[in-house]
C-alpha positions as CSV (number, residue, x, y, z in Angstrom):
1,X,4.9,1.9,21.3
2,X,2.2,2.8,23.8
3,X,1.9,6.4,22.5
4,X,1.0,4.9,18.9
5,X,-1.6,2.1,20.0
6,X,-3.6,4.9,22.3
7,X,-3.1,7.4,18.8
8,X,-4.5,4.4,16.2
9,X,-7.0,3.7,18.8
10,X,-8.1,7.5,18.5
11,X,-8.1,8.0,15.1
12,X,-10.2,5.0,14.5
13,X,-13.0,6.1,16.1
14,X,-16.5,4.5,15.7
15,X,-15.1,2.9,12.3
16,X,-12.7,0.6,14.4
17,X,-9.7,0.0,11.9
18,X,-9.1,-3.2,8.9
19,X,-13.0,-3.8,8.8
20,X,-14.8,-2.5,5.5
21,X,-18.7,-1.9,5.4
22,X,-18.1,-3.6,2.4
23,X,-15.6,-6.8,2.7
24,X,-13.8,-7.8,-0.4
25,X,-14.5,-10.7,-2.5
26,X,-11.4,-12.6,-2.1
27,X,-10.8,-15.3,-3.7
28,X,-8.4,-18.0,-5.3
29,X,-8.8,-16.7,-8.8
30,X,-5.4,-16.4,-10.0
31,X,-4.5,-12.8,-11.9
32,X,-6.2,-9.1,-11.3
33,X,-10.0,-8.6,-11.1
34,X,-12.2,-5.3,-9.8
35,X,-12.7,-5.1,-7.1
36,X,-15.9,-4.9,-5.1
37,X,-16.5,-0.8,-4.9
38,X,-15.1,0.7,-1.7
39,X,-14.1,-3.2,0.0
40,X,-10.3,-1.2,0.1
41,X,-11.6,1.8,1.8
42,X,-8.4,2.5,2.9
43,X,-6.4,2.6,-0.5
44,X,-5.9,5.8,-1.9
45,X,-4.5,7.0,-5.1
46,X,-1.7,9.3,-5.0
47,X,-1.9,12.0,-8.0
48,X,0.1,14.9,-9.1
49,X,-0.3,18.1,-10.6
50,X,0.9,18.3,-14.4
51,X,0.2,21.7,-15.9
52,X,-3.5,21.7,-13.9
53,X,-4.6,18.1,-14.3
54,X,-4.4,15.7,-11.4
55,X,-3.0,12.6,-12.8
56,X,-2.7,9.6,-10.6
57,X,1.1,8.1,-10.1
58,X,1.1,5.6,-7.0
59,X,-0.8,4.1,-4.6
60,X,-0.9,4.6,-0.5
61,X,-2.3,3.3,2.8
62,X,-5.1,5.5,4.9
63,X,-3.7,4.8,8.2
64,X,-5.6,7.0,10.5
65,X,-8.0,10.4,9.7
66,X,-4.9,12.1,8.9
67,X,-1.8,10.2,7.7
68,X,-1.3,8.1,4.7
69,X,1.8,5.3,4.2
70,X,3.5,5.2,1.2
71,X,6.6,4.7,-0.7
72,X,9.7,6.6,-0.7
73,X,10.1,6.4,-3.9
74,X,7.0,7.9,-5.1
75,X,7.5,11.3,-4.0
76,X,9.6,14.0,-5.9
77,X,10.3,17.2,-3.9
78,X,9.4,18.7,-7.4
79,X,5.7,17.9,-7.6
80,X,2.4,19.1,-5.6
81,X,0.1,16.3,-4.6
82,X,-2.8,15.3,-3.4
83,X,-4.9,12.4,-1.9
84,X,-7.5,11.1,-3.8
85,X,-9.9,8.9,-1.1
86,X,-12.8,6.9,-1.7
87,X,-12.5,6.4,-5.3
88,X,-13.1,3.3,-6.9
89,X,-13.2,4.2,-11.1
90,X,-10.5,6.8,-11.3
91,X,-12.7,8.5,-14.3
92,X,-15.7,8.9,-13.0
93,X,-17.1,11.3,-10.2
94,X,-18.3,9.6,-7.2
95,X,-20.5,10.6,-4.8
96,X,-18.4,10.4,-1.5
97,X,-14.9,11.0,-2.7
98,X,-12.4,13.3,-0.9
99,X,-9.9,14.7,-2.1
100,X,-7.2,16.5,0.1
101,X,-4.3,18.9,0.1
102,X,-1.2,17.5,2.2
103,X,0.4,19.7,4.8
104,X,3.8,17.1,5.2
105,X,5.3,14.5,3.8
106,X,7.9,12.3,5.4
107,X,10.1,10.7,3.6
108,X,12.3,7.9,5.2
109,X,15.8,9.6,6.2
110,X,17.7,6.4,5.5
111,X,15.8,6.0,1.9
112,X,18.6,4.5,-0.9
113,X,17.2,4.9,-4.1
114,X,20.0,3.1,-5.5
115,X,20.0,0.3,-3.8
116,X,16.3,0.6,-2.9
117,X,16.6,0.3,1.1
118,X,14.1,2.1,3.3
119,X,11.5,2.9,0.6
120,X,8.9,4.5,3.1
121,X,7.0,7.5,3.2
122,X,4.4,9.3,5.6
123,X,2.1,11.9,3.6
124,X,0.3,13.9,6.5
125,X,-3.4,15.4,5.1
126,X,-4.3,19.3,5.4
127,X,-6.8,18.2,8.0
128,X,-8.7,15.2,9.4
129,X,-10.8,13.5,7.0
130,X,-14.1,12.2,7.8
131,X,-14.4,8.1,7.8
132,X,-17.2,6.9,6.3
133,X,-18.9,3.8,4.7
134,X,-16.1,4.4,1.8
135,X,-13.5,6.1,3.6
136,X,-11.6,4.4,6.5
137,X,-8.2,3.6,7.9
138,X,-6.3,-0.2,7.9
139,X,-4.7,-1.5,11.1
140,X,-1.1,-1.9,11.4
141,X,0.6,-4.8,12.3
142,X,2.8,-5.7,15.2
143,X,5.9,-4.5,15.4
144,X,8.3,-7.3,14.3
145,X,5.8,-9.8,12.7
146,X,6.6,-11.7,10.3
147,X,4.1,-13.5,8.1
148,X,3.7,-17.0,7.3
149,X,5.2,-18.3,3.8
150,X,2.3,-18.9,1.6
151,X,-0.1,-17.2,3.5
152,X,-2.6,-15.8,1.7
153,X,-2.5,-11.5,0.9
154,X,-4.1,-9.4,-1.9
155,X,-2.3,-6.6,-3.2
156,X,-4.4,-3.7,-4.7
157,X,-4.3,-0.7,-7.4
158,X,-4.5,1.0,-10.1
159,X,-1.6,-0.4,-11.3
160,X,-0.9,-1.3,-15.2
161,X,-2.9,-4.1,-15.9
162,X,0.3,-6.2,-17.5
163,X,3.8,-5.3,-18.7
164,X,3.6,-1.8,-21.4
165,X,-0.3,-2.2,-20.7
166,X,-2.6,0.9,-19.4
167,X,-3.0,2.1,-15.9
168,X,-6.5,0.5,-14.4
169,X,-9.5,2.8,-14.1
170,X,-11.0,0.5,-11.6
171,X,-9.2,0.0,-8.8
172,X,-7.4,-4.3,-8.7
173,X,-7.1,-6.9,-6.5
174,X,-5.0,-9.6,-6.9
175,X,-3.7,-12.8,-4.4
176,X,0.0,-13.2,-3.7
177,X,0.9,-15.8,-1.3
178,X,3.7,-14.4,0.4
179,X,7.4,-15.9,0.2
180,X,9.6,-16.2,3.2
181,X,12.4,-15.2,3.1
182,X,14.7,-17.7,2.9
183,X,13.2,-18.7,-0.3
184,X,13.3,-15.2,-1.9
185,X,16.5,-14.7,-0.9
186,X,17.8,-17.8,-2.5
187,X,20.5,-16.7,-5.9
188,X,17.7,-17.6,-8.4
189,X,15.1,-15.4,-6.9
190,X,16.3,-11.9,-5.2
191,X,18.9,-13.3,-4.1
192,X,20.8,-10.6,-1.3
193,X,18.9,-7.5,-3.0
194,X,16.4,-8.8,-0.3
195,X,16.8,-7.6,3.0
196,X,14.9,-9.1,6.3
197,X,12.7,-5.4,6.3
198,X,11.3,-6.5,3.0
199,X,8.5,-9.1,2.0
200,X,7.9,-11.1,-1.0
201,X,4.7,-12.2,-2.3
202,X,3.8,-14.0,-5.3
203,X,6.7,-14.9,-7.9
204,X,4.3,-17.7,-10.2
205,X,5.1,-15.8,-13.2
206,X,1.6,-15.1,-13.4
207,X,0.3,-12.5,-11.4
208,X,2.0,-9.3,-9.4
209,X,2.6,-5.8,-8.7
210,X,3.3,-3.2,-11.4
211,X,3.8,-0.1,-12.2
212,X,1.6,2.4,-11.0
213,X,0.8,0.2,-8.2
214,X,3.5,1.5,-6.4
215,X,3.2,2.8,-2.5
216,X,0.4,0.4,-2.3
217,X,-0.7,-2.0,0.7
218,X,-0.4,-5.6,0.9
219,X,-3.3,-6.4,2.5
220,X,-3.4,-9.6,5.1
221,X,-5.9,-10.8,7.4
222,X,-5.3,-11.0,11.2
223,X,-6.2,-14.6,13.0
224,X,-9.6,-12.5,13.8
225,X,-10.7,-11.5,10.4
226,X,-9.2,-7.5,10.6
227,X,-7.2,-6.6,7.5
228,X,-3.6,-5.2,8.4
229,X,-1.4,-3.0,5.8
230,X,1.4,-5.6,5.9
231,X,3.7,-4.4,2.8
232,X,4.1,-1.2,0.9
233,X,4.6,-1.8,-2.8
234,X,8.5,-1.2,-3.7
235,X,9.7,-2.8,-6.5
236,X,9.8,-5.9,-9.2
237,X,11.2,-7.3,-12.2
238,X,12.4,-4.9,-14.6
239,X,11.8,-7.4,-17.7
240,X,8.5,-8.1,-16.9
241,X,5.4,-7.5,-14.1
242,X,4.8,-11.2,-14.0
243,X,8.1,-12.7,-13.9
244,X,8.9,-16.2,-12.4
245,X,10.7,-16.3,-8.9
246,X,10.5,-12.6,-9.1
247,X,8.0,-11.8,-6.9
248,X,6.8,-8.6,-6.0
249,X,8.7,-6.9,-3.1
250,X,7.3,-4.8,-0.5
251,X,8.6,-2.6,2.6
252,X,7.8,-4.9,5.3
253,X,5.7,-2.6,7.7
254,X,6.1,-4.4,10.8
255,X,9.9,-3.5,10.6
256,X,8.9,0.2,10.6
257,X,6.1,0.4,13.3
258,X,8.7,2.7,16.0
259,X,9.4,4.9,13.1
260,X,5.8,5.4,11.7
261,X,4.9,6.0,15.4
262,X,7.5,8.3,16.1
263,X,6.8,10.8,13.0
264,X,3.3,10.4,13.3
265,X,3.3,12.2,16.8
266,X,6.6,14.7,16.1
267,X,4.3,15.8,13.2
């Protein structure tokens, strides 16, 4: 544990960690709305190469200069990716972007696709990216914290914007108070397809996760004011993207803080 606070510490540099030039305009507004440009600076959109064209396919976590979090079950041993950093309108060229080449990616050895356990990945960049105004890392929470129900968290995106809809050009925010776990466990909501490493948030029927969204953070504020990646986007409902007492479920990252630390320095 004491290897990986001295390592964030390091990587963080002058940038500190969770703390955006730019802070996000959070709010109570229920549903998805742009963001203020570069307030995530530590989202990133995970693309792919189809027959020379980058296209973007999930969503990830800058956690230091040179390692992104992720889902498991957004990488394919098939396809070459890259990290898209610092972009705000996937369209348009902007002045500060980064893009980079990945030199490893980790891929949770107890992943179950089928039963969707363990869905976390570790994409380690070609080299060190810069941090900048646009560019810098989230902190990580604690190892075994567990957030309050209701507490108030934002997910972000460039998820579909509702069910069968088109992927977002600019990147989303929305709020999802989180659900403990006793209530999302409960038969009419996820019932035992919840395990105690996952989190729920939101499940109003209204607003959530969705596709393309995937491998994204969960973004909650500390008690002094520091954003922490506390969920990786995993899954949903399969009838719908805003489907009541289906929330959206996320790999809990406090339950994977040894793990991250471990492959962070073996790799």
């Amino acid at each position: 544990m004491m290897k990986f606070v001295v390592l964030a510490f390091f990587v963080a540099g002058a940038y500190g960690c969770g703390a955006p030039t730019f802070p996000p305009m959070v709010s109570k507004v229920v549903g998805g709305q742009d963001v203020t440009p570069h307030s995530w600076p530590w989202q990133i959109s995970l693309q792919y190469n189809r027959q020379g064209e980058w296209r973007h396919t999930c969503g990830g976590t800058l956690i230091s200069d040179q390692w992104v979090l992720t889902a498991a079950h957004c990488i394919s041993s098939s396809k070459q990716y890259r990290v898209a950093m610092g972009k705000h309108d996937l369209l348009q060229t902007e002045q500060g972007a980064v893009f980079m080449a990945t030199s490893n990616i980790i891929v949770h050895e107890k992943w179950n696709p089928f039963f969707i356990r363990n869905d976390i990945a570790l994409i380690k960049l070609e080299s060190p990216v810069t941090f900048s105004d646009t560019i810098m890392a989230s902190c990580i929470p604690a190892a075994g914290f567990i957030l309050a129900h209701n507490q108030s968290c934002y997910v972000t995106g460039w998820g579909r914007m509702k069910t069968g809809g088109p992927i977002a050009d600019i990147l989303q925010q929305a709020l999802l108070p989180v659900v403990d776990h006793a209530t999302c466990s409960r038969l009419d909501w996820w019932g035992s397809q919840v395990k105690d490493t996952m989190v729920c948030a939101g499940g109003d029927g209204v607003v959530s996760g969705c596709n393309g969204d995937s491998g994204g953070p969960l973004n909650c504020q500390n008690a002094n004011g520091i954003w922490e990646v506390h969920g990786i986007v995993s899954f949903g409902s399969g009838l719908s993207c805003n489907f009541p007492k289906k929330p959206t479920v996320f790999t809990q990252v406090s339950s994977y803080v040894d793990w991250i630390s471990s492959k962070m320095v073996a790799y």
